[in-house]
TORDREN-963829 format. One record per residue: y, x, z of N, C-alpha, C in turn. Coordinates in Angstrom, 3 decimals. Layout:
BEGIN
<site <Y, X, Z>, <Y, X, Z>, <Y, X, Z>>
...
END
This chain:
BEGIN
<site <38.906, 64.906, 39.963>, <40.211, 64.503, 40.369>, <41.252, 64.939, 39.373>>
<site <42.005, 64.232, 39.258>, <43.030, 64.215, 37.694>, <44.320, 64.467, 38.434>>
<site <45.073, 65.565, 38.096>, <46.385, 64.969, 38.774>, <47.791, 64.377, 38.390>>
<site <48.528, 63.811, 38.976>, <49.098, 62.203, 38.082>, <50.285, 63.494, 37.759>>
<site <50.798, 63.283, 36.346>, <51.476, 63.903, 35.753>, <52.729, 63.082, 35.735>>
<site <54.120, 63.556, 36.212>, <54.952, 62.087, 36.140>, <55.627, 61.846, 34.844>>
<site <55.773, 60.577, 34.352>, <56.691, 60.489, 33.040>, <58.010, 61.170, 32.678>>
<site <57.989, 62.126, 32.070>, <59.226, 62.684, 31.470>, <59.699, 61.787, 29.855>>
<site <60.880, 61.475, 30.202>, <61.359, 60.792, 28.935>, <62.018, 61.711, 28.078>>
<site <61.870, 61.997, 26.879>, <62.851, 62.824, 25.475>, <64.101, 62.800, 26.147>>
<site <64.572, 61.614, 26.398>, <65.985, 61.657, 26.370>, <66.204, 61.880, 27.539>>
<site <65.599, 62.255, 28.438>, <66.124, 63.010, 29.676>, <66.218, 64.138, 29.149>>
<site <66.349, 64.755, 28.617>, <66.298, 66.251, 28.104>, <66.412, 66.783, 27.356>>
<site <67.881, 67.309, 26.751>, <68.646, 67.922, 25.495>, <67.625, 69.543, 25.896>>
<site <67.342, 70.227, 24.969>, <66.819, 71.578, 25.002>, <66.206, 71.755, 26.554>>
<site <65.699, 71.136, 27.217>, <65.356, 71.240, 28.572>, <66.888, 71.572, 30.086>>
<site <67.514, 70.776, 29.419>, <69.027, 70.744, 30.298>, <68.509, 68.869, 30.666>>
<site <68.618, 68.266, 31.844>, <68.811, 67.736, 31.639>, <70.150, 66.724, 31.446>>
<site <70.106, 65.665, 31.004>, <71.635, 64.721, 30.295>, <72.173, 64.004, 31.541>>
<site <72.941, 63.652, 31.493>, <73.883, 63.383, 32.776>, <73.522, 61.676, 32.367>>
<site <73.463, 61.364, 34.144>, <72.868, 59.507, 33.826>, <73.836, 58.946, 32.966>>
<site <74.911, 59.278, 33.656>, <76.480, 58.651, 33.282>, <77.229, 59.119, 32.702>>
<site <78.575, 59.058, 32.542>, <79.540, 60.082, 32.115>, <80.536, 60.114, 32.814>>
<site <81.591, 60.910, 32.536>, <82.593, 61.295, 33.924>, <83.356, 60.095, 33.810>>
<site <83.840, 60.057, 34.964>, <84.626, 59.028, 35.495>, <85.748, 58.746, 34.386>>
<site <86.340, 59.792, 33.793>, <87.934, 59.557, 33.470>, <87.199, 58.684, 31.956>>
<site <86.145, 59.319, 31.335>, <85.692, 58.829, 29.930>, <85.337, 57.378, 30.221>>
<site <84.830, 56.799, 31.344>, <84.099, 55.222, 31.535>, <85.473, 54.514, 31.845>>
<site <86.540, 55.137, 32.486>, <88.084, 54.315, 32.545>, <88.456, 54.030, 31.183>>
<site <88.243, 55.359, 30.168>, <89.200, 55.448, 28.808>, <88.669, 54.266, 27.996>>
<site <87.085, 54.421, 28.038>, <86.359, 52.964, 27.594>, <86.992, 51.857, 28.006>>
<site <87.224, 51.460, 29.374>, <87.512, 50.289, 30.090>, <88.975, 50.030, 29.777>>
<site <89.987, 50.516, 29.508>, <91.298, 50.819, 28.727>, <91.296, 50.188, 27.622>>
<site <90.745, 50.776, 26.690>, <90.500, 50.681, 25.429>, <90.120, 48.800, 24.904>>
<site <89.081, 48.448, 25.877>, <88.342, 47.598, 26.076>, <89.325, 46.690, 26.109>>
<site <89.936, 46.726, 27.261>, <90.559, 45.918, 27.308>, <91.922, 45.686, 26.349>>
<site <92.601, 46.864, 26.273>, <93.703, 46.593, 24.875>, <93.304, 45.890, 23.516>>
<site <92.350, 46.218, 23.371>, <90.920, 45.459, 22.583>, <91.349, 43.670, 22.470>>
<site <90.799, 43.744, 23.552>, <90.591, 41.813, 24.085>, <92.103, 41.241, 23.936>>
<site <93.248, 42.448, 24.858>, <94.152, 41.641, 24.556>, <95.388, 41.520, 23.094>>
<site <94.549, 42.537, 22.432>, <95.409, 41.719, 20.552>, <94.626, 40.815, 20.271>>
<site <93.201, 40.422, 20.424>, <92.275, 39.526, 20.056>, <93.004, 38.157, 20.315>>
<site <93.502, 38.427, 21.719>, <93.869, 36.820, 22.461>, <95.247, 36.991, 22.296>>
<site <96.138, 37.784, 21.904>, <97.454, 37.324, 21.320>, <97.333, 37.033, 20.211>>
<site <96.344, 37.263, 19.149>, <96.382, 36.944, 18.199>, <95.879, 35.209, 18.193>>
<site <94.542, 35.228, 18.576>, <94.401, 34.115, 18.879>, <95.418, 32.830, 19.360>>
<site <96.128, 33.360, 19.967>, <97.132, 32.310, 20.726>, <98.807, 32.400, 19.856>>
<site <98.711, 32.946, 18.755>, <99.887, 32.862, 17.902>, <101.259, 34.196, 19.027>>
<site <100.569, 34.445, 19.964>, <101.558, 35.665, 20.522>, <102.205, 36.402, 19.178>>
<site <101.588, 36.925, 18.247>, <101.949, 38.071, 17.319>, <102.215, 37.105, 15.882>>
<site <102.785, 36.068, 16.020>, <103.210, 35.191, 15.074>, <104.345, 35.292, 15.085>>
<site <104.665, 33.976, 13.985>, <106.475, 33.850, 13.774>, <106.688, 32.645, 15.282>>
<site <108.125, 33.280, 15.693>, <108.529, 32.654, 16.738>, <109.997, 32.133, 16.156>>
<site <110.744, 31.005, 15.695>, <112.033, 30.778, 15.770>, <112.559, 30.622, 16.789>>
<site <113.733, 30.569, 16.552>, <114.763, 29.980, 17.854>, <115.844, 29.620, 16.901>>
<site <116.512, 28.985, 17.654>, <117.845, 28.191, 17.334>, <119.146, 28.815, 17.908>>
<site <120.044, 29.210, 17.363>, <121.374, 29.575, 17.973>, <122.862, 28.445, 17.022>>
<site <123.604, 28.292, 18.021>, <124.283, 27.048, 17.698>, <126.040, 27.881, 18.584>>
<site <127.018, 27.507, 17.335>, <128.425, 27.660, 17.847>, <129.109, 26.012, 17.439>>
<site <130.102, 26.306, 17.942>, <131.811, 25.205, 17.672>, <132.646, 25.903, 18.252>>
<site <133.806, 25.519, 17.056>, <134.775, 25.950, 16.940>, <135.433, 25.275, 15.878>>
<site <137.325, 24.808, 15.750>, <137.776, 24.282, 15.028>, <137.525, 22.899, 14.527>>
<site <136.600, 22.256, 15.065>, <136.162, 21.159, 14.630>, <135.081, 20.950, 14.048>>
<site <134.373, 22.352, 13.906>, <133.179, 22.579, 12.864>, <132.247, 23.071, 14.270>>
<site <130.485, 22.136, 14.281>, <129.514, 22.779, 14.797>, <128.304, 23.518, 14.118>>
<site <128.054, 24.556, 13.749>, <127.006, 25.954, 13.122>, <125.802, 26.006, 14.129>>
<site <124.549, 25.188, 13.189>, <123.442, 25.503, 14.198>, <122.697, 26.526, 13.210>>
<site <121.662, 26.984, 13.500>, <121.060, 27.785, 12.735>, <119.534, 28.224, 13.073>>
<site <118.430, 27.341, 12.694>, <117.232, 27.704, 12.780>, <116.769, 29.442, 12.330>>
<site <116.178, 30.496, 12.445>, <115.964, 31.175, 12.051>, <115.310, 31.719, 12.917>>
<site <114.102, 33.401, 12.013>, <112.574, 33.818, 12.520>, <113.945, 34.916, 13.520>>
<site <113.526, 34.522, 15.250>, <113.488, 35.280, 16.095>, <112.323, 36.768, 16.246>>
<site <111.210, 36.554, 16.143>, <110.346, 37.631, 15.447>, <109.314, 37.145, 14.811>>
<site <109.038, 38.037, 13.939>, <108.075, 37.358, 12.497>, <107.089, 38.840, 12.103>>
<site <106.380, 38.678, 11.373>, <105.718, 40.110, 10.815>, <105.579, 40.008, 9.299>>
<site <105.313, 40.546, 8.858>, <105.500, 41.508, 7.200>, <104.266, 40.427, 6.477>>
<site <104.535, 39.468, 5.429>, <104.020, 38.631, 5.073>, <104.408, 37.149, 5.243>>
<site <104.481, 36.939, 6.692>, <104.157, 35.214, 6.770>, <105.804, 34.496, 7.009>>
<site <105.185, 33.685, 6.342>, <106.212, 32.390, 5.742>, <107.528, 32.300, 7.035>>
<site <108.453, 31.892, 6.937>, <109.286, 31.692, 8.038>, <110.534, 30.983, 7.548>>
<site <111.034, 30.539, 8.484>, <112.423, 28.981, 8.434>, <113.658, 30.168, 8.863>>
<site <114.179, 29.359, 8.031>, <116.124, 29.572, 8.153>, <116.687, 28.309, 7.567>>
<site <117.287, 27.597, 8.225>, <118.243, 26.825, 8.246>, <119.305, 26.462, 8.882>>
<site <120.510, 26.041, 7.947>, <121.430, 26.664, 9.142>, <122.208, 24.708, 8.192>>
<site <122.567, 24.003, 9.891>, <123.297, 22.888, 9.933>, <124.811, 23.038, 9.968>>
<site <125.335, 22.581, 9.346>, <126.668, 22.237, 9.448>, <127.257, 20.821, 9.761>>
<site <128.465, 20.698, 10.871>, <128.245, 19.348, 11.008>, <130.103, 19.414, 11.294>>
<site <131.101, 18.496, 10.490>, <131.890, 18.318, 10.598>, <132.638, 17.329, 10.373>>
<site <133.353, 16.436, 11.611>, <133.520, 14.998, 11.466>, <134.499, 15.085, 10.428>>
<site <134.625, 13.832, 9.808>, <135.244, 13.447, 8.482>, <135.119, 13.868, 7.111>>
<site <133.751, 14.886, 7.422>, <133.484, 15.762, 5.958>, <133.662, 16.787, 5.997>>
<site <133.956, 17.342, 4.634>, <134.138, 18.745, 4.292>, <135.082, 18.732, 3.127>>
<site <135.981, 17.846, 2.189>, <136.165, 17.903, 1.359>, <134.965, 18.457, -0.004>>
<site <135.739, 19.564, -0.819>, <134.826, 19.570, -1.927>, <133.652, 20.830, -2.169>>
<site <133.941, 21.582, -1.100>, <132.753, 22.206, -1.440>, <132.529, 22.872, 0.679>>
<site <131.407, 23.256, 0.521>, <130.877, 23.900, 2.053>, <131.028, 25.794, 1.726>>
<site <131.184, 26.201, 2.454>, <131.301, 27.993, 2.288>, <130.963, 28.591, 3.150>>
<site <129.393, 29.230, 3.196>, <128.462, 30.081, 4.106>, <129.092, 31.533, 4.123>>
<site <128.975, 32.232, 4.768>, <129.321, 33.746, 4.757>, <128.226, 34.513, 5.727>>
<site <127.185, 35.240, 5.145>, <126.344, 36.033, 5.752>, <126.205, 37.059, 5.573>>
<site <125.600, 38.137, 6.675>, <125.780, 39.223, 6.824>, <124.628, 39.881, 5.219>>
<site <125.577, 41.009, 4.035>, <124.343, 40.623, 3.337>, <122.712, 40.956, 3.061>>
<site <122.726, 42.221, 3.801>, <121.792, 42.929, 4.423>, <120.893, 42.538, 5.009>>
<site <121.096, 41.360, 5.348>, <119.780, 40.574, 6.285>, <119.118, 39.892, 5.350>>
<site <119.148, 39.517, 4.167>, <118.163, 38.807, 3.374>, <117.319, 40.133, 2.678>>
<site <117.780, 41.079, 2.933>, <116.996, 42.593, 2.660>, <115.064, 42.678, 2.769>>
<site <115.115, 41.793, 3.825>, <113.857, 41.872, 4.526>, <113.116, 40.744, 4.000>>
<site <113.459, 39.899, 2.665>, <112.711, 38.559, 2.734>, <112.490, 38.340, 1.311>>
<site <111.563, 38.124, 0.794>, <111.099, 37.493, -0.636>, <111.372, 35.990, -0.205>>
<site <112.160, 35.617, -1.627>, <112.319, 34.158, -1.611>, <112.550, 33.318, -2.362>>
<site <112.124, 32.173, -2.721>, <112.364, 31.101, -3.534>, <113.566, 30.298, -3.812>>
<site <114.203, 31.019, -2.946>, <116.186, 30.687, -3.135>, <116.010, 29.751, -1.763>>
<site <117.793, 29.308, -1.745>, <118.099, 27.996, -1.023>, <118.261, 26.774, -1.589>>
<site <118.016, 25.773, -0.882>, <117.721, 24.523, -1.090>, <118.481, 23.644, -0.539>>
<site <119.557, 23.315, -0.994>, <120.126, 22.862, -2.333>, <120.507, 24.519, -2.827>>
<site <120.373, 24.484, -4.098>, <121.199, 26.100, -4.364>, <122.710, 26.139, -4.136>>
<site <123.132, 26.753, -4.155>, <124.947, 27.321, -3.877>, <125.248, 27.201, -5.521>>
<site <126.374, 26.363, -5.684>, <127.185, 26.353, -6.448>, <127.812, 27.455, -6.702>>
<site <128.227, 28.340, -6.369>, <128.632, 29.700, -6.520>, <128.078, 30.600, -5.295>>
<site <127.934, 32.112, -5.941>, <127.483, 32.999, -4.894>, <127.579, 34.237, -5.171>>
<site <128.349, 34.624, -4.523>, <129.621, 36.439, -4.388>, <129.305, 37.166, -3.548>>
<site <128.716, 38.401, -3.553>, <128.956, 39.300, -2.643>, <129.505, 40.898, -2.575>>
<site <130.661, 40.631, -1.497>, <130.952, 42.121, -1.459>, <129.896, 43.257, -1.244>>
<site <131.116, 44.115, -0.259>, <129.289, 45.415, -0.019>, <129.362, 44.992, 1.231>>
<site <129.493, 44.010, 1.643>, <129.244, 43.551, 3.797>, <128.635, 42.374, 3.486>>
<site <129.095, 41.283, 2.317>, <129.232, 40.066, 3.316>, <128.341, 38.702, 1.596>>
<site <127.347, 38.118, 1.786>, <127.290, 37.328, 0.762>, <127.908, 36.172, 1.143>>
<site <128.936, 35.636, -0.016>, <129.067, 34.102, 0.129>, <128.355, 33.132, -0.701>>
<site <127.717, 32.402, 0.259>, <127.370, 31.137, -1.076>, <127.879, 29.474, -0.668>>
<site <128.876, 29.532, -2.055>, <129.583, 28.180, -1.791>, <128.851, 27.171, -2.109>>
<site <128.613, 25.666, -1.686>, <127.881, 24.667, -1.707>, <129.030, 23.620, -2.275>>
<site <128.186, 22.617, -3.163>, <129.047, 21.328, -3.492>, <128.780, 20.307, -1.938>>
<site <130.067, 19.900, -1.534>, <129.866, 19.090, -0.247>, <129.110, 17.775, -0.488>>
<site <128.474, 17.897, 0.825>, <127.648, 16.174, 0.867>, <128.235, 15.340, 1.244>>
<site <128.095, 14.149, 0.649>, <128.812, 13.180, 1.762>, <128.472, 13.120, 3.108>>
<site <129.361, 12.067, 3.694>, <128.813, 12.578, 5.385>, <129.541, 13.576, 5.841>>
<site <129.388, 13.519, 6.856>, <129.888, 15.047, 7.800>, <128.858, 15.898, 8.294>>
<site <127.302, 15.915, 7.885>, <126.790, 16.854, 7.962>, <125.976, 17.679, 6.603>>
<site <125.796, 19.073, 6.384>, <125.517, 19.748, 5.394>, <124.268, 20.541, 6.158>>
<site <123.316, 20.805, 5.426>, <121.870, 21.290, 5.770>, <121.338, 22.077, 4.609>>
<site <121.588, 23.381, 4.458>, <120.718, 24.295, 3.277>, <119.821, 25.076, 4.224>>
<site <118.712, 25.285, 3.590>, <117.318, 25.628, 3.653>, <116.868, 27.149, 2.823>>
<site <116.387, 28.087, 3.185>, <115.870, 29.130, 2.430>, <114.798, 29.360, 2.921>>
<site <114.275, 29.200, 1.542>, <112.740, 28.967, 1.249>, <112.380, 30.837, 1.269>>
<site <111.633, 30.911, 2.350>, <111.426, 33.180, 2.600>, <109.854, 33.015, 2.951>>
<site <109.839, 34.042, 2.902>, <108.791, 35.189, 3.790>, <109.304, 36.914, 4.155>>
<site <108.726, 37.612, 4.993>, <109.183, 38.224, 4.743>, <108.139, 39.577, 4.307>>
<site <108.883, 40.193, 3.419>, <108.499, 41.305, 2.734>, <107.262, 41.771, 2.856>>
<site <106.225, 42.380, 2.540>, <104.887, 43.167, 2.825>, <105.902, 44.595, 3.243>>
<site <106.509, 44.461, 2.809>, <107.084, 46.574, 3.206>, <107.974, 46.047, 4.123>>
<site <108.128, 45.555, 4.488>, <109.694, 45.498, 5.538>, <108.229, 45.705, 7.265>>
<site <109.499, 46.649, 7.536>, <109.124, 47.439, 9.138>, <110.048, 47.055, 10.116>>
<site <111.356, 46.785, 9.962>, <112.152, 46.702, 11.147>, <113.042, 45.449, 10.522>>
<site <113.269, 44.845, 11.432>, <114.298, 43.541, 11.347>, <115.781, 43.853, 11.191>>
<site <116.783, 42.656, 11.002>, <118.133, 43.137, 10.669>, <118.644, 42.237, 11.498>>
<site <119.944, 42.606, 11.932>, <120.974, 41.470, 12.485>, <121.918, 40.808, 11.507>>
<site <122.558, 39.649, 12.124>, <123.646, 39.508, 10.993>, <124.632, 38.301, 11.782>>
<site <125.461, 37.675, 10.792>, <126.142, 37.421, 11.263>, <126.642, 35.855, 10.078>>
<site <126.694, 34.345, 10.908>, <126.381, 33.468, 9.893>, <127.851, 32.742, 10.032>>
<site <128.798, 32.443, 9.163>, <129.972, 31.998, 9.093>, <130.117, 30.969, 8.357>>
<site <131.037, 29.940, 8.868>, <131.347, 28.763, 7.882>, <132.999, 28.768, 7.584>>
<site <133.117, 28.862, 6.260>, <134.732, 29.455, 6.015>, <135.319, 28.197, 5.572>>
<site <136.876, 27.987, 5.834>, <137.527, 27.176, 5.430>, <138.949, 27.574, 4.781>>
<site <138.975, 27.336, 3.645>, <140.131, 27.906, 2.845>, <140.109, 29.267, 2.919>>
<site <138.989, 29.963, 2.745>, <138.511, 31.325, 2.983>, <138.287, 31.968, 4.448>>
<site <138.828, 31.161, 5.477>, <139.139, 32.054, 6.796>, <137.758, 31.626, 7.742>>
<site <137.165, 32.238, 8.255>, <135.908, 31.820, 9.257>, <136.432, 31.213, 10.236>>
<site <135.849, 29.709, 10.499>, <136.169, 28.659, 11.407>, <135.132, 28.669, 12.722>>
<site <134.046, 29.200, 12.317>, <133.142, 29.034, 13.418>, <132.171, 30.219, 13.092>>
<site <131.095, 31.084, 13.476>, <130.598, 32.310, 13.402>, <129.402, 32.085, 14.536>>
<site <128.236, 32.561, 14.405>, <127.522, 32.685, 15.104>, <126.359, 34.324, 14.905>>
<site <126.169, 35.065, 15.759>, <125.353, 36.242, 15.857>, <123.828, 36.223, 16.045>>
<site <123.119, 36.299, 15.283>, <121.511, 36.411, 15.372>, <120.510, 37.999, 14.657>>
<site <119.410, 37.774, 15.043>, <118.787, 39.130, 14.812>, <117.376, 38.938, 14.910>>
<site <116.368, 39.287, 13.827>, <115.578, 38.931, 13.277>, <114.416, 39.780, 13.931>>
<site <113.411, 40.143, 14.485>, <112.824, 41.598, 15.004>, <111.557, 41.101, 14.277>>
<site <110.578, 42.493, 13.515>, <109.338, 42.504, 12.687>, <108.638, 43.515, 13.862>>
<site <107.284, 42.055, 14.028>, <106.310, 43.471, 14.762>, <105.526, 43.715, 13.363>>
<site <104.805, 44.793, 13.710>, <103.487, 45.538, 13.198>, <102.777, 44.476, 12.787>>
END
C-alpha cells in the first residue's frame, strides 16, 4: 500500500511560507485604476479628444465685422488654423490694419501670413501688421503655424481691426496647450 502524496507546487511556496492566492484588495483596485486611465488616453486619443480643437469667435462694431478662426486647444507640434475675416461694407479704402496681442504668436513656428502684411511694427504689447486692401468689402489673412515642440502653456490675446489708427472692433481669445 503506497500512500497518495498530494501535489505541492514550487510556487506555492517562497522558502516554505506559503504565497498569498491573491493580493490585497487596495493593490487589485490600483491595477484596475491604472487600467483603466490606460484605456481612457488610448480612446481619447483615438477619437481626436487630445487633438487640435478650433473655434470661432466673431465681434461688430462701427461698421466693421472681426471673425476669427483660431486653435481653442492644440498640443506642442501639430499644425493648426488662424484666420481672422474682415468684412466691411463699401471696402476698406487703401490698406487693412490688424493689431494683436504680441505675445501670442510666442507659442507658434510659422511660415508667415498669407497674403503677407505690407508693413509690420511692433511695440512691447501690441504687433501691427498692415495689409494692402482687397477689393470688395471682405479681407481674409491666413497664418500658416504649428505650434512649438517647447511651448507648455497657451497665451491669450487680443485681435483688433484699426482705422486711422484707433480700434474699431476688438475681439478676446485664448489658446490652451495640453501635454
Amino acid at each position: 500500500m503506497s500512500r497518495a502524496v498530494p501535489e505541492v507546487s514550487t510556487l506555492q511556496f517562497d522558502a516554505g511560507v506559503p504565497l498569498d492566492s491573491g493580493s490585497h484588495p487596495a493593490a487589485v483596485w490600483a491595477r484596475r485604476v491604472m487600467l483603466a486611465a490606460m484605456v481612457l488616453v488610448v480612446l481619447g486619443a483615438l477619437t481626436s479628444f487630445l487633438g487640435v480643437h478650433t473655434s470661432t469667435a466673431t465681434a461688430s462694431g462701427n461698421g466693421y465685422t472681426l471673425s476669427l478662426r483660431y486653435p481653442w486647444v492644440a498640443r506642442a507640434g501639430l499644425d493648426v488654423e488662424w484666420q481672422a475675416t474682415v468684412t466691411h461694407p463699401g471696402g476698406f479704402g487703401k490698406e487693412v490694419t490688424l493689431a494683436v496681442t504680441a505675445d501670442y504668436f510666442d507659442i507658434f513656428e510659422t511660415q508667415g501670413f498669407h497674403p503677407e502684411p505690407s508693413d509690420e511694427t511692433r511695440d512691447g504689447h501690441t504687433l501691427y501688421l498692415t495689409f494692402e486692401a482687397p477689393p470688395g468689402s471682405t479681407f481674409v489673412v491666413y497664418y500658416d503655424a504649428y505650434i512649438q515642440p517647447a511651448s507648455q502653456q497657451g497665451k491669450s490675446a487680443r485681435l483688433a481691426v484699426l482705422d486711422a489708427g484707433k480700434p474699431v472692433v476688438s475681439l478676446d481669445y485664448r489658446t490652451r496647450l495640453l501635454p
